[in-house]
C-alpha positions, 0 to 999 in steps of 0.5 A, spaced: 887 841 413 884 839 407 886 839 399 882 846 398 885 848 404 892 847 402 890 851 396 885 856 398 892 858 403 898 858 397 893 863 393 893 867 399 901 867 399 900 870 391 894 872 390 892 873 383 886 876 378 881 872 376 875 875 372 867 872 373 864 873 367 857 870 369 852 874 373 849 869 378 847 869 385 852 863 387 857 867 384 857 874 386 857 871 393 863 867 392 866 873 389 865 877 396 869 871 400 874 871 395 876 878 395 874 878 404 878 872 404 885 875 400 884 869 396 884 873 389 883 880 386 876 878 382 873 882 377 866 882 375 863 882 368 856 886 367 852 892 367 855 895 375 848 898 375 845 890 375 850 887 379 849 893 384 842 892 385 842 883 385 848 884 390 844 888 395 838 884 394 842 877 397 846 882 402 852 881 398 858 887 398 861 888 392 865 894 395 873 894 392 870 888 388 872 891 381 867 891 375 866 891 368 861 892 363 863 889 356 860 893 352 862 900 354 869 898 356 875 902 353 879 896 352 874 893 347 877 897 341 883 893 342 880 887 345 877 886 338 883 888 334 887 883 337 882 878 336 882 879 328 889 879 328 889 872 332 883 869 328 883 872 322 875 874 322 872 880 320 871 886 325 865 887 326 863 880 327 869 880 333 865 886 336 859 883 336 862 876 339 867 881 344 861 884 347 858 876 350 862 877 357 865 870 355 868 872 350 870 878 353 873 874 359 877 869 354 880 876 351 882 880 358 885 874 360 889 873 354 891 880 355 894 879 360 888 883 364 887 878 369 891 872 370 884 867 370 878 865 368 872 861 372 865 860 368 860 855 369 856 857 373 850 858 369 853 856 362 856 849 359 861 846 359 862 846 351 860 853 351 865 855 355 870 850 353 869 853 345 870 860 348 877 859 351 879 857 345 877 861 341 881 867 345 885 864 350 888 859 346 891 852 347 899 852 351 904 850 346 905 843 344 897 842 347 893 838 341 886 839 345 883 841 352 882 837 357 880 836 364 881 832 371 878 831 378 881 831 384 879 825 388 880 825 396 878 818 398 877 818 405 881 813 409 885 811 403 893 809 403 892 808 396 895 814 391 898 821 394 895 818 402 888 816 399 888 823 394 888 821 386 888 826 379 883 823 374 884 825 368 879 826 362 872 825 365 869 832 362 872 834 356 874 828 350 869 822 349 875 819 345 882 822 344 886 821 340 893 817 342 897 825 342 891 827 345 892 822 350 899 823 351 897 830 352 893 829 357 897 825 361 903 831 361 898 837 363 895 833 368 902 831 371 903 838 371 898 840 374 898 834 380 906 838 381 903 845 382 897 845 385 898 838 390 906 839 390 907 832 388 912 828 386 907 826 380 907 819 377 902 817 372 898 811 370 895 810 363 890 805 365 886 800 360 883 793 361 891 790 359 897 790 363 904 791 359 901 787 353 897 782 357 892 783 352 892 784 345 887 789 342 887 795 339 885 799 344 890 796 349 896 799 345 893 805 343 894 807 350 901 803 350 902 808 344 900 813 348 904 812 353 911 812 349 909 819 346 908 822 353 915 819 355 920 822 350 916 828 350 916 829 358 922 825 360 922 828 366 915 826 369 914 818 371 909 815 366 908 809 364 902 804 363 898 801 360 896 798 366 889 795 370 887 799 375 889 794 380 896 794 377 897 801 377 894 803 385 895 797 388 903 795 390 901 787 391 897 787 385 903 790 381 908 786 385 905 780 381 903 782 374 909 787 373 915 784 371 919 790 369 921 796 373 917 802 374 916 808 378 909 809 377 906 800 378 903 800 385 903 807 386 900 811 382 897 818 384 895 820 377 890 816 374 889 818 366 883 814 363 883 812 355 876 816 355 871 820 357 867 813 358 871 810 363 873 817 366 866 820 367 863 813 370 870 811 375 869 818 379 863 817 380 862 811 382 870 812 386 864 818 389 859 814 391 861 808 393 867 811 397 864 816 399 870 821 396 870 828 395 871 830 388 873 836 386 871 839 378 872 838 373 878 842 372 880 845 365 888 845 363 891 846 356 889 852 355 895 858 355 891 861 361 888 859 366 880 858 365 876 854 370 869 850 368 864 850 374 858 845 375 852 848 374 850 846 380 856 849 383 855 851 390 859 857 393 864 853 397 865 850 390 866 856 387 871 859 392 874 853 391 876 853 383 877 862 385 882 859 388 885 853 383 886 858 378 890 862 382 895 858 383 895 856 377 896 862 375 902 864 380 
């Protein structure tokens, strides 16, 4: 059974709500299998009359699927007086903000209407990144969101039996030191509750525990203290070099003091999005790895971007991810 799988199977035990707020083909089918399949309870946003007519149109059923069109629904009142309370905005400009289904998406979550959001499919990245944070709000403690891939390295012993997090290759071109530290945490958090690992977290960068001296280098050394002092019971270290930080013989040689994480690490953190972005596609391509994501943390509910050249499966597959992550 592969990652997914295991996924797909644990939201299955305890499945969750999770609202689309995009009308697209790809995602009407992926809903259907969601619900047929008892991955989750998923809720679409849109006109029924529309959604009605495109799902019969690909030979989709949407029976028992549950559908809601922002602009009449009866929780819009009261989605708009807790956004101006929250942001402090005027209300007829939450109303007209409210009525886009992301938004809305944002605030039913937010709610406590539905336990998760996934979007993506037709919009970007930063458009829905800066609507969850608009409505769903950032998870106390975080200072930005960010995101990770789930990398499937095929006959690799290396990480958690050739499996990796890698984090942020979607959201931060630059994070600061605090934000970088965050990133580790939620990404440790993440690897326990989705993979049911025990988490050990490299901090990478072109240095090895202070064999260079640069600026950057001790950024992510920095990094890495934050971290520590604020999740003391996940095992973070670094900085390390890559080989270092996967490759027990390499950190045999170059780390000198004890570690938890040297030589075996499973959840790699980049020092920005540069380096993250080219190491998963390139861990993609020339491994021939399955890379699933980016996925969205730090948000205080569960919302999830998809590629938009997202296939169903993928779809699925991230239904299946924010379930768990809501459970």
């Amino acid at each position: 059974m592969n990652v997914i799988e295991q996924i797909k199977a644990k939201a299955k035990e305890n499945p969750r709500k999770i609202v689309f707020p995009e009308c697209d083909k790809r995602v009407l089918r992926a809903v259907e299998q969601v619900q047929k399949e008892g991955i989750g309870f998923p809720v679409l946003l849109g006109k029924s009359g529309d959604l009605q007519m495109e799902a019969g149109r690909i030979g989709v059923d949407l029976s028992g699927i549950e559908v809601v069109n922002p602009g009449i629904s009866d929780r819009l009142d009261a989605y708009v007086a807790m956004y101006c309370e929250t942001r402090g905005t005027r209300e007829k400009l939450a109303l007209r903000l409210l009525k886009k289904p992301l938004y809305f998406g944002g605030m039913m979550a937010a709610a406590g209407d539905v336990q998760g959001v996934v979007a993506g499919a037709v919009s970007l990245t930063a458009t829905v990144v800066k609507a969850a944070q608009l409505t769903v709000g950032l998870e106390e403690g975080v200072s930005a969101p960010s995101s990770f891939f789930i990398m499937v390295v095929p006959g690799s012993s290396l990480g958690e039996g050739g499996v990796f997090l890698y984090a942020d290759g979607g959201v931060n071109p630059n994070p600061t030191v605090e934000e970088l530290a965050d990133i580790a945490i939620a990404s440790a958090r993440n690897a326990r509750q989705l993979l049911g690992w025990s988490p050990r977290v490299a901090m990478l960068s072109f240095s090895t525990k202070g064999s260079a001296n640069h600026p950057d280098t001790r950024k992510v050394a920095e990094a890495v203290q934050i971290a520590q002092s604020k999740a003391p019971d996940i095992a973070i270290d670094g900085e390390f070099q890559a080989d270092s930080a996967i490759v027990p013989e390499v950190a045999a040689k170059k780390v000198k003091e004890p570690s938890e994480v040297a030589g075996k690490a499973n959840v790699l953190i980049f020092p920005d999005l540069d380096a993250a972005n080219i190491a998963y596609k390139l861990t993609q391509y020339l491994a021939g790895a399955e890379a699933y994501g980016p996925l969205l943390q730090g948000f205080a509910k569960p919302v999830n971007d998809l590629s938009r050249g997202a296939s169903v499966k993928d779809i699925v597959g991230v239904a299946a991810i924010s379930v768990v992550e809501a459970q």
